[in-house]
RONURO-638939 format. One record per residue (C-alpha): residue in one letter; z, x, y; chain; residue number from 1. Coordinates in Angstrom, 3 decimals, padded with zeros to 6 digits. Layout:
% RONURO-638939
residu=A&Z=Z&X=X&Y=Y&chaine=A&num=NUM
...
END
This chain:
% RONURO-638939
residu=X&Z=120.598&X=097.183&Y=118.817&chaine=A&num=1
residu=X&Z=118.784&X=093.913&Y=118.377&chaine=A&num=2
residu=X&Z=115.491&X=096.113&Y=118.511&chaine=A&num=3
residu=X&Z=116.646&X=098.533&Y=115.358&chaine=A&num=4
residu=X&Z=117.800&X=095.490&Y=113.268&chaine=A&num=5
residu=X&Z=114.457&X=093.590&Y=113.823&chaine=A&num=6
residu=X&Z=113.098&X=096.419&Y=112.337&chaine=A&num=7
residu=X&Z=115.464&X=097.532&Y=109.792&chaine=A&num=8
residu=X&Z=114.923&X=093.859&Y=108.344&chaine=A&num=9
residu=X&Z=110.927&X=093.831&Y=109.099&chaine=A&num=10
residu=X&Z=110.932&X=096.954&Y=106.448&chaine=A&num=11
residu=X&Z=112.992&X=095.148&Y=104.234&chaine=A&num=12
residu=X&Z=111.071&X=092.290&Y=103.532&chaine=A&num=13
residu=X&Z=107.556&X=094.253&Y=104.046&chaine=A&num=14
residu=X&Z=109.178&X=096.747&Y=100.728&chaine=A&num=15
residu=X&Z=110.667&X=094.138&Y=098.737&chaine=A&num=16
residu=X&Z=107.072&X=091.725&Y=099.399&chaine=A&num=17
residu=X&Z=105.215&X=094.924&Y=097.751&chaine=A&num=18
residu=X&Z=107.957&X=095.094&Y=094.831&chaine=A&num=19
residu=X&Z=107.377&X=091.388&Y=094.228&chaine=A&num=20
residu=X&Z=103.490&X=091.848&Y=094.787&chaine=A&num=21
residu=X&Z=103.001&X=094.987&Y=092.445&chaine=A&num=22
residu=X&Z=105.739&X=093.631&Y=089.745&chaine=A&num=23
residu=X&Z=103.922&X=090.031&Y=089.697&chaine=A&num=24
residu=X&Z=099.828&X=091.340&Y=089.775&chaine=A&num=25
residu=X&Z=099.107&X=089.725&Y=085.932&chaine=A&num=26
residu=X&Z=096.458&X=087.399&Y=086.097&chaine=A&num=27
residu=X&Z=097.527&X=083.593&Y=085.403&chaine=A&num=28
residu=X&Z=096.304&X=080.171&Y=085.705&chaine=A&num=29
residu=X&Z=097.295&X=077.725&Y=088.040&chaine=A&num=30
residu=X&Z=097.810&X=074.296&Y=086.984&chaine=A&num=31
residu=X&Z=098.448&X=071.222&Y=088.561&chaine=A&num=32
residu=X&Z=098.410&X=068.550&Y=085.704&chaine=A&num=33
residu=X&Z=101.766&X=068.215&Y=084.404&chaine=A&num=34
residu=X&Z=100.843&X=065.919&Y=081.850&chaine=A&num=35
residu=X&Z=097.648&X=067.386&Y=079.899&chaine=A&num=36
residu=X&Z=098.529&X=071.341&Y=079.457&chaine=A&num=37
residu=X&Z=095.585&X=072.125&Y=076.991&chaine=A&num=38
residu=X&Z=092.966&X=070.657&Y=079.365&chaine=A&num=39
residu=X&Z=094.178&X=070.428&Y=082.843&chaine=A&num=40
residu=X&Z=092.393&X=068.053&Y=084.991&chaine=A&num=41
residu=X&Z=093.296&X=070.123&Y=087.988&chaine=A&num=42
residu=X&Z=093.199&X=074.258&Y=087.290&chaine=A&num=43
residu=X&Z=092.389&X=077.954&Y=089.159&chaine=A&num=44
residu=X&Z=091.344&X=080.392&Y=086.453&chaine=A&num=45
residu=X&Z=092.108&X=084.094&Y=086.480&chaine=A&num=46
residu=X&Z=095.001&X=083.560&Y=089.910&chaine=A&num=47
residu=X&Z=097.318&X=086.898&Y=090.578&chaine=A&num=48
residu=X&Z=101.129&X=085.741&Y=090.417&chaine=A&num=49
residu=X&Z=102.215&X=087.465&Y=093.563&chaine=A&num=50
residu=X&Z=099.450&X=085.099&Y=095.327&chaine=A&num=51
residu=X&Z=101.500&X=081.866&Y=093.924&chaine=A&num=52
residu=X&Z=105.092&X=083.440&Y=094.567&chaine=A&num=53
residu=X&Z=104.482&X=084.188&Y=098.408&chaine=A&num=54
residu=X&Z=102.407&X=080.960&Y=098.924&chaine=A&num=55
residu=X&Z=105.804&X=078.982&Y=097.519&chaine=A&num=56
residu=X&Z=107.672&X=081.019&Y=099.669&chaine=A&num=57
residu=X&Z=105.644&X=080.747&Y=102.595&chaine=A&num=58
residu=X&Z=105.459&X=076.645&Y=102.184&chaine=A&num=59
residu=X&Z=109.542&X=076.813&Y=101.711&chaine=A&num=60
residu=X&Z=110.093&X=078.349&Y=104.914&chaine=A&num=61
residu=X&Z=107.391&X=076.164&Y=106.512&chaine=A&num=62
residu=X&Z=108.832&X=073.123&Y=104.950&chaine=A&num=63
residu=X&Z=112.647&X=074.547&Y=106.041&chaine=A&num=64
residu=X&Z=111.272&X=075.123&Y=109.995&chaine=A&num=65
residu=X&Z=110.157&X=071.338&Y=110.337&chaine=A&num=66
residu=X&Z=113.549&X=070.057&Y=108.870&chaine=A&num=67
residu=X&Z=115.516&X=072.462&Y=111.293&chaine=A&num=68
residu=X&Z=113.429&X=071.102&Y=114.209&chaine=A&num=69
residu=X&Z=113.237&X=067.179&Y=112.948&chaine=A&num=70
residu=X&Z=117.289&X=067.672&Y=112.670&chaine=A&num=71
residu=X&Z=117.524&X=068.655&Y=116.051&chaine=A&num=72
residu=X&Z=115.761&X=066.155&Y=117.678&chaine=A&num=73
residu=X&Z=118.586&X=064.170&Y=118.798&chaine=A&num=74
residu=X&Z=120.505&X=067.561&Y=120.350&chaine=A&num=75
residu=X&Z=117.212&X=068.192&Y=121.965&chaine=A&num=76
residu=X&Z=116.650&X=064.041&Y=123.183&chaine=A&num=77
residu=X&Z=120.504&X=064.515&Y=124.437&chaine=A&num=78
residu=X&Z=119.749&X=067.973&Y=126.351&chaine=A&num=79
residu=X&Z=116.873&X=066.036&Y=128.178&chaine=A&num=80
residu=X&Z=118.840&X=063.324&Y=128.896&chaine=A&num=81
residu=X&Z=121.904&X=065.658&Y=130.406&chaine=A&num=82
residu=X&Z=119.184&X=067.614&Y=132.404&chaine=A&num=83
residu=X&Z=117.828&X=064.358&Y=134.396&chaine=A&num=84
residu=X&Z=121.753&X=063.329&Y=134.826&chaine=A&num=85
residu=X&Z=122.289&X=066.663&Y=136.425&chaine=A&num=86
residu=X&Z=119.079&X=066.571&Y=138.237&chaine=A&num=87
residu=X&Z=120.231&X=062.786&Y=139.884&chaine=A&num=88
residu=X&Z=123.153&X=063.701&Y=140.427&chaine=A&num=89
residu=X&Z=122.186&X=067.085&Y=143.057&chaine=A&num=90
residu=X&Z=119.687&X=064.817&Y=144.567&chaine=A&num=91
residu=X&Z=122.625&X=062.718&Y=145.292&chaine=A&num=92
residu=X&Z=125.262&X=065.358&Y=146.349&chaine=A&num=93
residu=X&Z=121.544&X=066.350&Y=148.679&chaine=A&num=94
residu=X&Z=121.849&X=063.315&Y=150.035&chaine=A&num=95
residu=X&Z=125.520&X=062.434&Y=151.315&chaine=A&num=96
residu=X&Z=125.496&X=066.335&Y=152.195&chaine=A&num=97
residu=X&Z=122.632&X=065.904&Y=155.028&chaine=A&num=98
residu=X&Z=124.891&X=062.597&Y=155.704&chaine=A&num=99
residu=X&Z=128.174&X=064.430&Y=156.288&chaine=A&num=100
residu=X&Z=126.158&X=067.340&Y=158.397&chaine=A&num=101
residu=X&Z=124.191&X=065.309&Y=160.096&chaine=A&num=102
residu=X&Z=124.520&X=066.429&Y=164.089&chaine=A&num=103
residu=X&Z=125.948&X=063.916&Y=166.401&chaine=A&num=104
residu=X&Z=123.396&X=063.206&Y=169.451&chaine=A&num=105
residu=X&Z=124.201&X=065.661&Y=172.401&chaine=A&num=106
residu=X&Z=125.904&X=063.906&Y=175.599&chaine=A&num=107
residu=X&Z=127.809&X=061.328&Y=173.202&chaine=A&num=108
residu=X&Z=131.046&X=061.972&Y=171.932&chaine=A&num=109
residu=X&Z=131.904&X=060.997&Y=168.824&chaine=A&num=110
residu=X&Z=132.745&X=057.339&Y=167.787&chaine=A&num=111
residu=X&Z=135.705&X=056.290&Y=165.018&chaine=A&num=112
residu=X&Z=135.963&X=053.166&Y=163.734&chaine=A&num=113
END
C-alpha cells in the first residue's frame, strides 16, 4: 500500500512539475536589485520562469528540512540522553544479577547473617 501511494504521489508531482514547467517557459529577467529597476546592478538576461519557480520551491523545502531538523534537536539530545540511562541502568541490573547468581563455593554451606 505504502509502495502504490509513493507512486501515485511521485506521478503527481512529476505531471503537475511539467504543467508548471510548460505553462511558465516565457523568457524573463531575473533581478536582484530592488531598488534600481531600469538598471539593475545585479541581473540574468533571457531566464525561463519555470527555472525560477522550481528553484524557489526547491530552496523552500530545503530551507523547511533544516528548520524541522534544528526544531528537533532537543527531542533528539533527550532520546540520547534516555538511551545512555537505559544503557546504565542494564549494566547495572548485569551486575547485581551475576551478584544474586553467583554459586556458593562447593563443601561450604551457606552463611546468613
Amino acid at each position: 500500500m505504502t509502495s502504490l501511494f509513493r507512486t501515485l504521489f511521485f506521478w503527481f508531482l512529476a505531471i503537475a512539475t511539467s504543467v508548471v514547467a510548460v505553462a511558465n517557459r516565457a523568457f524573463v529577467d531575473l533581478s536582484f536589485d530592488p531598488f534600481n529597476s531600469t538598471a539593475p546592478a545585479i541581473v540574468f538576461h533571457e531566464v525561463r520562469q519555470f527555472w525560477i519557480i522550481l528553484g524557489a520551491s526547491l530552496i523552500g523545502i530545503v530551507l523547511g528540512c533544516w528548520s524541522s531538523w534544528l526544531a528537533q534537536a532537543p527531542l533528539r539530545q533527550a532520546l540520547r540522553d534516555n538511551e545512555d540511562k537505559i544503557r546504565r541502568l542494564e549494566r547495572e541490573i548485569e551486575v547485581q544479577q551475576a551478584i544474586i547468581t553467583k554459586p556458593a563455593k562447593p563443601g561450604r554451606a551457606l552463611e546468613l547473617a
